[in-house]
C-alpha positions in Angstrom: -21.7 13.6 8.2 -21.2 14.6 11.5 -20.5 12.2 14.4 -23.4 13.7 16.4 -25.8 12.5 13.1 -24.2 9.3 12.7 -26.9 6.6 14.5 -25.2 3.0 13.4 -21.2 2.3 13.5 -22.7 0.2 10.3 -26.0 0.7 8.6 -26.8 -1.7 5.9 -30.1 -0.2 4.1 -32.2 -2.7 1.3 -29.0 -3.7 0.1 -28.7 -6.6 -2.2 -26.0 -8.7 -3.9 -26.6 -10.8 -7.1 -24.4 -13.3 -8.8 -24.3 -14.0 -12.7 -25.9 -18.1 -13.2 -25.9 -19.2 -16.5 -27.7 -16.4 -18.7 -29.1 -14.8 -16.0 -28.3 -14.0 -12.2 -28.7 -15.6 -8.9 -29.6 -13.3 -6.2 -28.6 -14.6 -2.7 -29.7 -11.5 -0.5 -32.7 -9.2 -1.3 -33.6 -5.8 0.3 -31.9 -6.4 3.5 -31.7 -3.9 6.2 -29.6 -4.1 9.5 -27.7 -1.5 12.0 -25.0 -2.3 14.1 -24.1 0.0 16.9 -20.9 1.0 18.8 -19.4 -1.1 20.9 -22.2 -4.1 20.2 -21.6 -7.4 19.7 -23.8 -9.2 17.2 -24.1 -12.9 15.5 -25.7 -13.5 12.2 -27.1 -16.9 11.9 -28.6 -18.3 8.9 -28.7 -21.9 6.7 -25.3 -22.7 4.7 -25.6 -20.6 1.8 -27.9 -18.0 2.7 -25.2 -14.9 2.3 -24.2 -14.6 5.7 -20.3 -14.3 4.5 -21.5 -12.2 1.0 -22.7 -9.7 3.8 -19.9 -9.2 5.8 -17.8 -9.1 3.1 -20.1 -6.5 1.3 -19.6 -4.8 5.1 -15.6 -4.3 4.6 -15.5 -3.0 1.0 -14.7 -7.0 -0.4 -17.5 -7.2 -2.4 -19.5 -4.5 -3.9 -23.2 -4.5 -3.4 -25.7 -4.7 -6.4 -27.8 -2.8 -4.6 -29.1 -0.7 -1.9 -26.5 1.5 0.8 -24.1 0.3 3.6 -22.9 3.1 6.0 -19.8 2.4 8.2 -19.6 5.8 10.6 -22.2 7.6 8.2 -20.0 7.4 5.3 -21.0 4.8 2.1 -18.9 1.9 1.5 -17.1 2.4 -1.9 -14.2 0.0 -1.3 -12.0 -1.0 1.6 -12.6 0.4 4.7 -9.4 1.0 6.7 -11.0 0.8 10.5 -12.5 -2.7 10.0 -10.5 -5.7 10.9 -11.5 -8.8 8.9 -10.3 -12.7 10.3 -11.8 -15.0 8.1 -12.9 -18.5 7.7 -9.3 -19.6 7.4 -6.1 -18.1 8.9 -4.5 -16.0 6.3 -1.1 -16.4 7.3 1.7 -16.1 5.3 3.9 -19.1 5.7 7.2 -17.8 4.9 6.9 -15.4 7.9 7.4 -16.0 11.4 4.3 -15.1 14.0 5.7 -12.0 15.3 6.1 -10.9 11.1 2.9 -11.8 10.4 1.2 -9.7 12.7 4.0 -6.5 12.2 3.0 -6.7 8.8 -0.2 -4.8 8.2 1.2 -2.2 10.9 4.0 -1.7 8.4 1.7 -1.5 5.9 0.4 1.7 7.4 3.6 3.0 7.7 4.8 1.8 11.1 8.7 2.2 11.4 9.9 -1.5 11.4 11.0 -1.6 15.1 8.1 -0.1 16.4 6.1 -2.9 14.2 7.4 -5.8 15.8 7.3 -4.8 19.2 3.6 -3.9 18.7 2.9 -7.9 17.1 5.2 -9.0 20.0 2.7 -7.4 22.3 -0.6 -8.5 21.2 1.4 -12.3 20.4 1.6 -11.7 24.4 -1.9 -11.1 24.6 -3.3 -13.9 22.7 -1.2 -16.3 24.9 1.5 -16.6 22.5 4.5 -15.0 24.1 6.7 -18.3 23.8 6.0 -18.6 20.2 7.4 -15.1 18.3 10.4 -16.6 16.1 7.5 -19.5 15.0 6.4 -19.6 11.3 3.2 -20.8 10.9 4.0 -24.9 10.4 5.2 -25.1 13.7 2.0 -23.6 15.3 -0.7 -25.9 15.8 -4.8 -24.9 14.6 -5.8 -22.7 17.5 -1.9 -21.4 17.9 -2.1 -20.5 14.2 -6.1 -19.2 14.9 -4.2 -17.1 17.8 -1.8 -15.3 15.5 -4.5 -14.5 12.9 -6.5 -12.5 15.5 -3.2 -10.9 16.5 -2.9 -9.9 13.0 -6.6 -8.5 12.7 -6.2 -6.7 16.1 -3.0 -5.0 16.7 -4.1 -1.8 14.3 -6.6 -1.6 17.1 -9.6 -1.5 14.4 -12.9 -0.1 15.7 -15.1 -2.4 14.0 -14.7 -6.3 13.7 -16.1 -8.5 11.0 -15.5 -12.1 12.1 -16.4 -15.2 9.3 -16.8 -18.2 11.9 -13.3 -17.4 12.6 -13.4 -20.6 14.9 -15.0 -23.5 13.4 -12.1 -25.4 12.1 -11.1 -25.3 15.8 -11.4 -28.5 18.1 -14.4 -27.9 20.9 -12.1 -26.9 23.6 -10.0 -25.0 22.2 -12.8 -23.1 20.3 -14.2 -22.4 23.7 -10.7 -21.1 25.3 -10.7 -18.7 21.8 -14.1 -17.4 22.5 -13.3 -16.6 25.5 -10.1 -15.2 24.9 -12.2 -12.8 21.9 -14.8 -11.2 25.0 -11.9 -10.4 26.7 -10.1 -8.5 24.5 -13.0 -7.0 22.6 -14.3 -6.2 26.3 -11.0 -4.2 26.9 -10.9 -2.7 23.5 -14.7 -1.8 22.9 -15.0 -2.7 19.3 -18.0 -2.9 17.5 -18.1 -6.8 16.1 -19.8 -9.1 13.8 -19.7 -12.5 13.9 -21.0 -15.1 11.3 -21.7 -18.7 12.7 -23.2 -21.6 12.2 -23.2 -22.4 15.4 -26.4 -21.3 17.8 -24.4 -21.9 21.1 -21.6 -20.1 20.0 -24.3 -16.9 18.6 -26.0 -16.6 21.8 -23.6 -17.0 24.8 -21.1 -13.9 22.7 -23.5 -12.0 21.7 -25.4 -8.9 22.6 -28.1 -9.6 19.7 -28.4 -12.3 17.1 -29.6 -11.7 13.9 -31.3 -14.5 11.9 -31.5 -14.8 8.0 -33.7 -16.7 5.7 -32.9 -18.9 3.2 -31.9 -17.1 0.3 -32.3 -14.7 -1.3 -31.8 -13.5 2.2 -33.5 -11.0 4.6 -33.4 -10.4 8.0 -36.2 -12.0 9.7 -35.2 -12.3 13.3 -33.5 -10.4 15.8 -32.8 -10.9 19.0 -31.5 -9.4 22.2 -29.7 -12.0 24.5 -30.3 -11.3 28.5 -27.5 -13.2 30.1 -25.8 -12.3 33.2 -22.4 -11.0 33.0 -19.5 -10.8 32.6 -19.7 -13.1 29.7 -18.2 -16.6 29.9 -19.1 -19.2 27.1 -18.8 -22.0 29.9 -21.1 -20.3 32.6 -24.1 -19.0 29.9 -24.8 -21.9 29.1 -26.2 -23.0 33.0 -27.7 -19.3 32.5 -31.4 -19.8 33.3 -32.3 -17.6 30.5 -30.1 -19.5 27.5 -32.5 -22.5 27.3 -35.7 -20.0 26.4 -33.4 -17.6 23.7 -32.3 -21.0 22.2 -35.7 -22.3 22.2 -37.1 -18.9 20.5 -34.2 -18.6 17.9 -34.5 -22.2 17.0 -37.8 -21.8 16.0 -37.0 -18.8 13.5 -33.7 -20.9 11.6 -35.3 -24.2 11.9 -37.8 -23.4 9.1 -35.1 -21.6 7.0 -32.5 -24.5 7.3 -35.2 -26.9 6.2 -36.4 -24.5 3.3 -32.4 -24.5 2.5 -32.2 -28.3 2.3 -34.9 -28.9 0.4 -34.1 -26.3 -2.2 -30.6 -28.1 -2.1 -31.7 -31.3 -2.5 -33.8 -30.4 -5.4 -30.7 -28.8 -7.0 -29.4 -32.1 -7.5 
């Protein structure tokens, strides 16, 4: 497809996603449409288990879809899609390998010349605040230091599209803030297009250019919003923003339903 025709950098259209359960299936998202745009930052908020992560993982090629059609630049997702950078719940370091190796590797991967590798990871290790710390394996890194290198890793390709699995939330308050931070800047710089799965409404609204709430599953969208702060973007100053009290106030009142629905169906599980 032509750029000119393409509308979405992703376009997910009624897709679905069903899990065998017993002698049957489970379906955790249902018909669900969304389109993300270039250079547009957007949170997806939804209860625990709703199929925020089966989404995003559905976005990258992980997981295939049971149904319906995701787009990334106008072309269908049939497997892994080499201009999307993934960070996950978890750092996926390897911990035999120092920082600075960690991040060369998916550059050699792609058939980077060694040299030229490494002095790309040393760069972006720079740019995450990490130039002391190249020769360190993972061990020696504390939580956010290790969280550091794992968007290192995810960035230095220079990927046009982000898909970001509450990449933070095993992160301490402050430092989750400095990292957030540290993320608007360099996606600010870079331009990419990013998603980011949270549980955490704060966090959604004061990154975000829209957030996107699910229902309880099987999951559909059924609220989005556009955030009106003032900018540039700092996830200490929004919050004083005279408009963040009002877009918590009307998000709240889409998830609070669903994260009740979610509970009681949980509880009933049991």
């Amino acid at each position: 497809m032509p750029a000119s025709e393409v509308r979405s950098v992703i376009e997910v259209c009624g897709v679905s996603k069903a899990f065998p359960a017993g002698d049957g299936a489970r379906e955790v998202i249902s018909g669900l449409d969304l389109t993300i745009s270039a250079g547009e930052f957007v949170s997806i908020v939804g209860p625990s288990g709703c199929g925020k992560s089966t989404l995003v993982s559905m976005m990258a090629g992980l997981t295939e879809a049971s149904g319906g059609t995701i787009l990334v630049r106008g072309e269908q997702v049939r497997g892994l899609v080499p201009e999307i950078g993934f960070a996950f719940q978890r750092d996926a370091l390897l911990p035999w390998r120092t920082a600075e190796q960690n991040v060369a590797l998916p550059l050699r991967c792609r058939g980077i010349r060694k040299a030229d590798a490494l002095g790309r990871a040393r760069t972006w290790l720079e740019r995450v605040g990490l130039g002391q710390h190249f020769g360190k394996y993972p061990h020696q890194l504390s939580g956010g230091m290790r969280k550091r290198v794992a968007i290192a890793v995810m960035l230095a390709y220079e990927p046009d599209i982000l898909l970001l699995d509450e990449p933070f939330s095993a992160l301490d308050v402050q430092t989750r803030s400095l990292m957030e931070n540290d993320l608007l800047a360099l996606c600010a710089d870079g331009g990419q297009s990013v998603v980011l799965i949270t549980h955490d409404l704060e966090e959604a609204i004061v990154m975000s250019d829209r957030v996107v709430v699910m229902s309880a599953g099987p999951a559909r969208v059924i609220g989005d919003h556009r955030i009106e702060l003032t900018g540039p973007r700092d996830v200490f100053e929004s919050k004083s923003d005279p408009n963040f009290a009002g877009l918590y106030s009307k998000i709240w009142n889409d998830l609070r339903a669903e994260v009740q629905a979610a509970g009681q169906r949980e509880l009933a599980g049991r």
